[in-house]
N, C-alpha and C positions, 0 to 999 in steps of 0.2 A: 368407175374408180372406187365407188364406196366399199363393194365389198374386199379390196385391197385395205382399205384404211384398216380394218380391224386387223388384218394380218403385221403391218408393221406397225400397229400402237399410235395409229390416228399421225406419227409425226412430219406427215404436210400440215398439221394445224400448228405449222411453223411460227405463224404472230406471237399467240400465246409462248411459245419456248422461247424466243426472242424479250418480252418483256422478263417474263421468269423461269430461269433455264430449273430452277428446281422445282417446278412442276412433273409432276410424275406422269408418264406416258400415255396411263391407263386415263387422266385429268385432261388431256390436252383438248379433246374436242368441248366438251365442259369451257374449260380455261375460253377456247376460241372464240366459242360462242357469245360468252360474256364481255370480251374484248369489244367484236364485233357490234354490240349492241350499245356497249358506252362509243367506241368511238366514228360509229357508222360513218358517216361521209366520208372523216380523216383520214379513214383506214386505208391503204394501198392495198388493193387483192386481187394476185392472179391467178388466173385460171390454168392448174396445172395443162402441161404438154412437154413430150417430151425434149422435142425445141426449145422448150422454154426451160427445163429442168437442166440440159448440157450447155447451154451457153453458162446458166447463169454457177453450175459449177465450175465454168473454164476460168470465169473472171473470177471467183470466190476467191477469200484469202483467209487468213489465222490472224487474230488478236492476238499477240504476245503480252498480257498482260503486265508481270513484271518488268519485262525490259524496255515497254511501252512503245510497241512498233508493231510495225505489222510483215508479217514474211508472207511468202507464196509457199503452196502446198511442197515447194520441192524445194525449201528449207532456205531462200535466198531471199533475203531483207528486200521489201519492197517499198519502205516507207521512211523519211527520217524519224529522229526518235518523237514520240508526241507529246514528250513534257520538256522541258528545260531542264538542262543540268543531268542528263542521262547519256 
């Protein structure tokens, strides 16, 4: 898988884009690494597969930030709203 990484910009070094999505692509293995070393044990890390890559897009969903809810990729609210008063 490594020499993949460099073709799409390291972004399975998913943790780090997850703490700070404005981390720049070229940063991410950098960013990962650094994660990984403060929060070692903490950290949840799997081991790509593809198996593991299509489930976990099936169940994935969209933050709607402003409207504070969460939709499914094919645009249908799957959440009530997550603050009061929305």
């Amino acid at each position: 898988m490594r020499p993949l990484d460099g073709l799409i910009h390291y972004i399975l070094e998913h943790g780090a884009h997850h703490v700070n999505m404005g981390i720049p692509l070229y940063r991410l293995k950098e960013a990962q690494s650094r994660l990984t070393a403060t929060l070692d044990e903490r950290l949840n890390s799997e081991v790509f597969t593809w198996r593991y890559y299509w489930n976990t897009v099936r169940r994935c969903k969209l933050l709607r930030f402003r409207a504070a809810r969460v939709d499914g990729f094919d645009g249908r609210i799957t959440s009530q709203p997550l603050v009061q008063g929305r």
